[in-house]
C-alpha positions as CSV (number, residue, x, y, z in Angstrom):
1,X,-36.1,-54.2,55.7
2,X,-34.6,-51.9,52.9
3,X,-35.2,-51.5,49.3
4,X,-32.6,-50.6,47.1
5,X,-33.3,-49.6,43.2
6,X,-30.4,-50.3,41.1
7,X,-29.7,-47.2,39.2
8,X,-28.7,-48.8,35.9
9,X,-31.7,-49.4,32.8
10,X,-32.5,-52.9,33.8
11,X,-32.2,-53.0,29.8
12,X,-28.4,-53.0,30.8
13,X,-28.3,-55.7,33.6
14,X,-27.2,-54.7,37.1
15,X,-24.4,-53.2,38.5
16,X,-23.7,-55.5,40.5
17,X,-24.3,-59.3,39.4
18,X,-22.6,-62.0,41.5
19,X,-25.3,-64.8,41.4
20,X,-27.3,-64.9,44.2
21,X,-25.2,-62.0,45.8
22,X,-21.9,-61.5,47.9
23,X,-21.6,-65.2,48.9
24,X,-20.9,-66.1,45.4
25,X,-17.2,-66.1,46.1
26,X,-14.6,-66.2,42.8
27,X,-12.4,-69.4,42.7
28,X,-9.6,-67.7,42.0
29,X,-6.8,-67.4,44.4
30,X,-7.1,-63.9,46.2
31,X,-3.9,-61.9,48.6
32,X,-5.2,-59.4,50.4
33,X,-1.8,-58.8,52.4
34,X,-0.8,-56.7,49.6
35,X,-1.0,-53.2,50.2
36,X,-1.9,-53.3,54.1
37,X,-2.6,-56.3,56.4
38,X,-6.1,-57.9,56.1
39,X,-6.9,-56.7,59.3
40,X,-5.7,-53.5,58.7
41,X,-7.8,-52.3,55.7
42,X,-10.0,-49.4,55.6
43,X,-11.0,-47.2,52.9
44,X,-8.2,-45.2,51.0
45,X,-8.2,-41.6,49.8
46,X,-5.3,-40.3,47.4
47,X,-3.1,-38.4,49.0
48,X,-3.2,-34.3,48.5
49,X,-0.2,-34.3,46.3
50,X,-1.6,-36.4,43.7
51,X,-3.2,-35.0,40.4
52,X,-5.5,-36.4,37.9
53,X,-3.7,-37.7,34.4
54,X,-3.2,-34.9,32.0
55,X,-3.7,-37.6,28.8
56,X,-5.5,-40.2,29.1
57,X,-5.9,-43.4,26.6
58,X,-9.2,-45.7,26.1
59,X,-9.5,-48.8,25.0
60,X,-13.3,-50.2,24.2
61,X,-14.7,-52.7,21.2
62,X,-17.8,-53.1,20.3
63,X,-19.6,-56.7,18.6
64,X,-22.3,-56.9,16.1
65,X,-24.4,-59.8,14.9
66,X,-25.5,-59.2,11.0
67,X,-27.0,-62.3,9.9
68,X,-27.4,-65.9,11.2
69,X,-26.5,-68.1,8.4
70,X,-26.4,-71.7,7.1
71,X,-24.2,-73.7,5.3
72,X,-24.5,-76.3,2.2
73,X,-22.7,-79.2,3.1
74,X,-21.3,-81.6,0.3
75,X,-23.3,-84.5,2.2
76,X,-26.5,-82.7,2.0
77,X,-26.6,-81.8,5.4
78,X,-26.8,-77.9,7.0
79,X,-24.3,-76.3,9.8
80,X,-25.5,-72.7,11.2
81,X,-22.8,-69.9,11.6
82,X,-23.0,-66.4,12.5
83,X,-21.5,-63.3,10.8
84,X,-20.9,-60.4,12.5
85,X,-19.1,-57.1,12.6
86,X,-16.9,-55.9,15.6
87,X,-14.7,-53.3,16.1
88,X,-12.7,-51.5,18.3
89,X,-10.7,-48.1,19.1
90,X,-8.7,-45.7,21.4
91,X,-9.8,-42.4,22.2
92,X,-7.4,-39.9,23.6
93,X,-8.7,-37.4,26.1
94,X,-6.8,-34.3,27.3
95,X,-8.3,-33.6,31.0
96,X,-6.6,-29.9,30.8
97,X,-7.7,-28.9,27.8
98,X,-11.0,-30.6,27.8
99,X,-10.7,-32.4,24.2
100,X,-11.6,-35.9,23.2
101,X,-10.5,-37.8,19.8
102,X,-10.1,-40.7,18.1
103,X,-6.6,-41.9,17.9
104,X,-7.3,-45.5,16.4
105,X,-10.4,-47.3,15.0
106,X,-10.6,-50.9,13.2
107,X,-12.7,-52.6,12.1
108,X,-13.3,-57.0,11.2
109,X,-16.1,-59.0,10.2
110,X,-16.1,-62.4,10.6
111,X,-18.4,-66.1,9.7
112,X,-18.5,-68.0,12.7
113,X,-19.0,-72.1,12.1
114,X,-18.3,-75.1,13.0
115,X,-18.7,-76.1,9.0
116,X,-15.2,-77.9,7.4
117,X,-16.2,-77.0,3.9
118,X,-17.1,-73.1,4.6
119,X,-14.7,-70.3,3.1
120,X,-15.0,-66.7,3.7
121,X,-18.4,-65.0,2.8
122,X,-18.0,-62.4,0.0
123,X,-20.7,-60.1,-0.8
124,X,-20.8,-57.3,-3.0
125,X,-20.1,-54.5,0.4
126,X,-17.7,-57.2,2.6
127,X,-16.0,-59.8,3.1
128,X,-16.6,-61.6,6.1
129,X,-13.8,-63.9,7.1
130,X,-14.3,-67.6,7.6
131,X,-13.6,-68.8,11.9
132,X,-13.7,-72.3,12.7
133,X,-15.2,-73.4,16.0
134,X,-14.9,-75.7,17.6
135,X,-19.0,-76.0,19.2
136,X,-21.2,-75.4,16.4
137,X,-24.4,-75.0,18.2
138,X,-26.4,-71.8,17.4
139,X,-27.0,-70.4,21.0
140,X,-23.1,-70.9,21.4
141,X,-22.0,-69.0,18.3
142,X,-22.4,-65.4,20.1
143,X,-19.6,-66.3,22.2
144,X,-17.0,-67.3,19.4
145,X,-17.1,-63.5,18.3
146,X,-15.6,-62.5,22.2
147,X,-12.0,-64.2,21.2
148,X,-11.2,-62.2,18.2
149,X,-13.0,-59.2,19.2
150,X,-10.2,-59.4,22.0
151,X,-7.5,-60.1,20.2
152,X,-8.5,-57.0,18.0
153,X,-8.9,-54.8,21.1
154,X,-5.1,-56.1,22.3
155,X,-4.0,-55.0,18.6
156,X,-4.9,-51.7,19.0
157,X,-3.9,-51.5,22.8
158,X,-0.5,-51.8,20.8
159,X,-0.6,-48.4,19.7
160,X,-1.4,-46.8,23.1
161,X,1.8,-44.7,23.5
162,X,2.1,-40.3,25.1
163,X,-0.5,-41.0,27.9
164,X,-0.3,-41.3,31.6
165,X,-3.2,-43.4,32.1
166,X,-4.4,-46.2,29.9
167,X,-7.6,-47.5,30.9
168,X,-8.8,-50.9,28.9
169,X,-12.4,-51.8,29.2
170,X,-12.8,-54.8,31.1
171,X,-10.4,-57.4,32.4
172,X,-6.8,-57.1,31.2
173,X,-6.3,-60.4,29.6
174,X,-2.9,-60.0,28.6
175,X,-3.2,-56.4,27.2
176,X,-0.7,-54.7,29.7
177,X,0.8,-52.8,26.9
178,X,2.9,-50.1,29.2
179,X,3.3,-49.7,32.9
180,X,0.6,-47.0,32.9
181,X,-2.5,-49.5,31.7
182,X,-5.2,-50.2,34.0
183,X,-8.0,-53.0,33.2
184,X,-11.6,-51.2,33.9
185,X,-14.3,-53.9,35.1
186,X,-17.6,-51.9,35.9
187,X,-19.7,-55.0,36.2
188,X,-19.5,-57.3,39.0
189,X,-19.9,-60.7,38.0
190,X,-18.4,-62.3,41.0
191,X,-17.0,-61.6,44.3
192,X,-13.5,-61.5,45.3
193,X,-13.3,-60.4,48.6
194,X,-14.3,-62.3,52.5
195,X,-17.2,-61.0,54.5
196,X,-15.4,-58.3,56.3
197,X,-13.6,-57.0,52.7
198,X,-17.0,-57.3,50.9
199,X,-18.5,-54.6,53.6
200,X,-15.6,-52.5,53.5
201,X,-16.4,-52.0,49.9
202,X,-20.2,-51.5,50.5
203,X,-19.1,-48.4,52.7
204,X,-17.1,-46.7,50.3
205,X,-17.3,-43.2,49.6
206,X,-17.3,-41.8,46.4
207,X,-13.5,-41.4,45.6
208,X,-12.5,-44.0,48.1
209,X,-11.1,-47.7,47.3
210,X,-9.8,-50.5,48.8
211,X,-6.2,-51.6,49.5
212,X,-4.6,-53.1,46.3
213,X,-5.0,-57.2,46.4
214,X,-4.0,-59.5,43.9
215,X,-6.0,-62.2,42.1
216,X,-4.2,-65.1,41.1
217,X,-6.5,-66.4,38.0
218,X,-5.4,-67.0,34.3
219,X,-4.1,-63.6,33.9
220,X,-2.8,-62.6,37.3
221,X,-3.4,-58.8,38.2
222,X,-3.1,-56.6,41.3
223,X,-6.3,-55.0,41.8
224,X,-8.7,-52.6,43.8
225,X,-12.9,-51.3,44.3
226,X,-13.2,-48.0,43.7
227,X,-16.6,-46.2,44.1
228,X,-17.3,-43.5,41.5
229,X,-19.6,-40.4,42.5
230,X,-23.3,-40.8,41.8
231,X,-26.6,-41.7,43.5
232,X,-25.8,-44.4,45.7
233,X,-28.9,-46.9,44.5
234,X,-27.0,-49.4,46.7
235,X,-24.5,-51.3,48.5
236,X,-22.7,-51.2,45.4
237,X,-24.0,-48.5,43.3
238,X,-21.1,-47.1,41.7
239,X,-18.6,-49.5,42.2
240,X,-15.9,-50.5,39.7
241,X,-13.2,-52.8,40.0
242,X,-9.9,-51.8,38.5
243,X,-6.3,-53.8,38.2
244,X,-3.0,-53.7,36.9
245,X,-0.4,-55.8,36.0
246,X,0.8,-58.6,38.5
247,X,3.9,-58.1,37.2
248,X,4.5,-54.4,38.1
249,X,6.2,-53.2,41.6
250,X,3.7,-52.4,44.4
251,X,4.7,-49.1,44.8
252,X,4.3,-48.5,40.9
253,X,0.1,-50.7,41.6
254,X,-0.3,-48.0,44.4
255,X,1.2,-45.1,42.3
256,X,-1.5,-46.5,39.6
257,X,-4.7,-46.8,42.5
258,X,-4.3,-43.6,43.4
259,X,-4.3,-42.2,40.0
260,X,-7.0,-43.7,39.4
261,X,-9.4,-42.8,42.0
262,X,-8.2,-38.9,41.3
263,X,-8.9,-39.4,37.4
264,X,-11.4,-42.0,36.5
265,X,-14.1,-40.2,38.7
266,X,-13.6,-36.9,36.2
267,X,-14.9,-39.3,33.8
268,X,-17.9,-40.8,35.1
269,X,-21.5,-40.5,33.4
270,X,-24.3,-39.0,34.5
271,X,-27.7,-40.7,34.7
272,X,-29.4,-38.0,32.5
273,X,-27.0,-39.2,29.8
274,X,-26.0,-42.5,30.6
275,X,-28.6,-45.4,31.6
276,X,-25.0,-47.1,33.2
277,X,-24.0,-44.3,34.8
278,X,-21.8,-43.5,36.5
279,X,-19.7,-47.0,35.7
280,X,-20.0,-46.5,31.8
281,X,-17.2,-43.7,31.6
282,X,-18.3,-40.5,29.5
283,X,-15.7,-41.6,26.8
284,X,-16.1,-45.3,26.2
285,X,-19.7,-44.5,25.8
286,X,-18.7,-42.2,23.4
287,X,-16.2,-44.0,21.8
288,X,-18.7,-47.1,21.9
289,X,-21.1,-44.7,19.9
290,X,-18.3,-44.2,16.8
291,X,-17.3,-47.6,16.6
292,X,-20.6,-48.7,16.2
293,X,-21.0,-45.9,13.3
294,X,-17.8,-47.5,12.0
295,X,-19.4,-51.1,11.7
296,X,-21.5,-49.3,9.0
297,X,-25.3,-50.2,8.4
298,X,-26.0,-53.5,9.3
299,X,-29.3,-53.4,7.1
300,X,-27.0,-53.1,3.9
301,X,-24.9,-56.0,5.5
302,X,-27.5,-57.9,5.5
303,X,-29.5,-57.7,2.2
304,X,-25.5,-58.0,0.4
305,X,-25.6,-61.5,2.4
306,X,-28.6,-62.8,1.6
307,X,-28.0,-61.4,-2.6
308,X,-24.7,-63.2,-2.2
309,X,-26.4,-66.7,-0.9
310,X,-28.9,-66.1,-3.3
């Protein structure tokens, strides 16, 4: 028997989360006979002639909860609702001349409840704007933030433009703003892949990936595992998924898998810095670290709140 210590924080989750491991397949309809055969796949190195991105776009957001609050209903009875912060932002890097900045920042707060009577919270620092759901249980409120947060994140994917790559934290979702945007998954909630394709990925090298597949879910997407250099903590230490657009030519998927397996490993964290290393690209955590700034102090937030209800 072998022991393998996951090198993420266990503050942070795992890696690699898929239930109660590789069995727990995705329902989602899966292709492999995109890029090569099933039975012909093996792991795939760029070829020579390909070169990292020169400019390369990120797209991250980043949530908040300031204050869980309570409304006064004309009937006399009481609905919770959350407010909360979330923002998000593009940072540009330039891989030749070693910069990083900023390009777009926003920022929203929001009231989450399920209340027919609430209006927008207004305190003396914010406004926090009223959202309707449709569940109004407490423990389901976190989750109401997600759709805006997204639709924020798609927004600001808008004004991607003068990059190669475009790399969008997480899942795509619909945010395919140019030929040149890839979705960036680096934890792996479920399994996409048979058996034999599930192994294939455990044996990667760093550098390597799979053949492109497609998934065939809500948002359809080509896609491909691509192992980022690091300490290999286990069968999938270092392991991201990334896709593209099901839309776009499989020579343009390919042209788009091999730029990423030359790039996005120039990016990766290290574990001295990063407790999600090497998955949590140098960058995002970065940019993750200003939005946060941008949400402004949530101690502030939440005294203005309770002065307000008071």
């Amino acid at each position: 028997m072998s022991w393998f210590v996951d090198p993420w924080n266990p503050s942070h989750g795992a890696s690699f989360e898929a239930g109660t491991g590789p069995d727990s397949r995705s329902s989602a309809d899966v292709d492999l006979d995109v890029e090569l055969p099933t039975g012909a796949w093996n792991a795939r190195r760029a070829p020579g002639d390909v070169r990292a991105a020169g400019a390369v776009l990120l797209v991250d957001g980043v949530r908040r909860i300031d204050a869980t609050v309570w409304t006064a209903e004309p009937d006399g009875g009481s609905l919770p609702g959350l407010a909360a912060s979330y923002a998000a932002g593009i940072v540009r890097c330039d891989l030749r001349g070693g910069t990083a900045d900023l390009v777009a920042g926003e920022v929203r707060r929001g009231v989450f409840t399920a209340s027919p009577t609430a209006g927008d919270l207004v305190t003396r620092h914010a406004t926090y704007t009223r959202h309707r759901v449709q569940r109004g249980e407490l423990e389901q409120l976190p989750a109401a933030v997600q759709g805006p947060l997204t639709a924020l994140e798609v927004a600001v994917t808008g004004a991607a433009a003068d990059a190669d790559l475009v790399v969008v934290d997480g899942k795509l979702g619909g945010r395919e703003a140019a030929a040149t945007t890839i979705g960036y998954i680096k934890t792996q909630h479920r399994m996409y892949l048979p058996p034999a394709q599930a192994a294939l990925v455990a044996r990667l090298a760093a550098g390597e990936r799979t053949p492109v597949f497609r998934i065939g879910d809500r948002w359809p997407s080509l896609s491909w595992y691509l192992r980022l250099p690091g300490p290999r903590g286990g069968p999938w230490a270092g392991v991201v998924r990334v896709e593209c657009a099901a839309a776009l030519p499989l020579p343009e998927a390919v042209r788009l898998a091999d730029l990423s397996q030359v790039t996005l490993p120039l990016l990766a964290s290290q574990a001295y810095k990063d407790p999600r290393a090497p998955q949590n690209l140098t960058p995002i955590a970065g940019l993750e670290r200003r939005l946060r700034r941008l949400l402004g102090d949530g101690r502030l937030l939440h005294r203005a709140m309770s002065l307000a209800a008071g």
